[in-house]
C-alpha positions, 0 to 999 in steps of 0.5 A: 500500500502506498502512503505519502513518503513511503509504502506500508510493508507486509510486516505486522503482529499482534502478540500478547497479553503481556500482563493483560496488555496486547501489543500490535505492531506493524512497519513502513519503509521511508527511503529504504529505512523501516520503521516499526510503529506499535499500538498498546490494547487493553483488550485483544484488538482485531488487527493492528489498524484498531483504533483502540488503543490506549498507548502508540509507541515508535521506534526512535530511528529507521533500521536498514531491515523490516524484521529488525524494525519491527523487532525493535517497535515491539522490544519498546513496546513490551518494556513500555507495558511492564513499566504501565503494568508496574504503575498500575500496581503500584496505584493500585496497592497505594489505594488499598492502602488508603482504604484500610488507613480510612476504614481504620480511622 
C-alpha cells in the first residue's frame, strides 16, 4: 500500500497479553529505512489498524531491515507495558492502602 513518503510493508503482529496488555505492531519503509510503529490494547484488538488503543509507541530511528524494525517497535513496546503494568500496581496497592488507613480511622 502506498502512503505519502513511503509504502506500508507486509510486516505486522499482534502478540500478547503481556500482563493483560496486547501489543500490535506493524512497519513502513521511508527511503529504504523501516520503521516499526506499535499500538498498546487493553483488550485483544482485531488487527493492528484498531483504533483502540490506549498507548502508540515508535521506534526512535529507521533500521536498514523490516524484521529488525519491527523487532525493535515491539522490544519498546513490551518494556513500555511492564513499566504501565508496574504503575498500575503500584496505584493500585497505594489505594488499598488508603482504604484500610480510612476504614481504620
Amino acid at each position: 500500500m502506498q502512503r505519502a513518503g513511503g509504502t506500508i510493508s507486509g510486516l505486522e503482529r499482534i502478540t500478547g497479553p503481556w500482563g493483560r496488555l496486547y501489543v500490535a505492531a506493524y512497519t513502513t519503509e521511508l527511503d529504504g529505512l523501516f520503521f516499526g510503529y506499535a499500538k498498546l490494547f487493553a483488550v485483544q484488538p482485531s488487527d493492528v489498524w484498531d483504533s483502540g488503543a490506549i498507548m502508540k509507541i515508535s521506534t526512535r530511528s529507521g533500521h536498514v531491515g523490516e524484521a529488525i524494525a519491527l523487532g525493535a517497535v515491539e522490544a519498546r513496546a513490551l518494556k513500555v507495558a511492564l513499566e504501565v503494568r508496574a504503575q498500575i500496581e503500584k496505584q493500585a496497592a497505594a489505594a488499598a492502602e488508603a482504604k484500610t488507613v480510612c476504614a481504620a480511622g
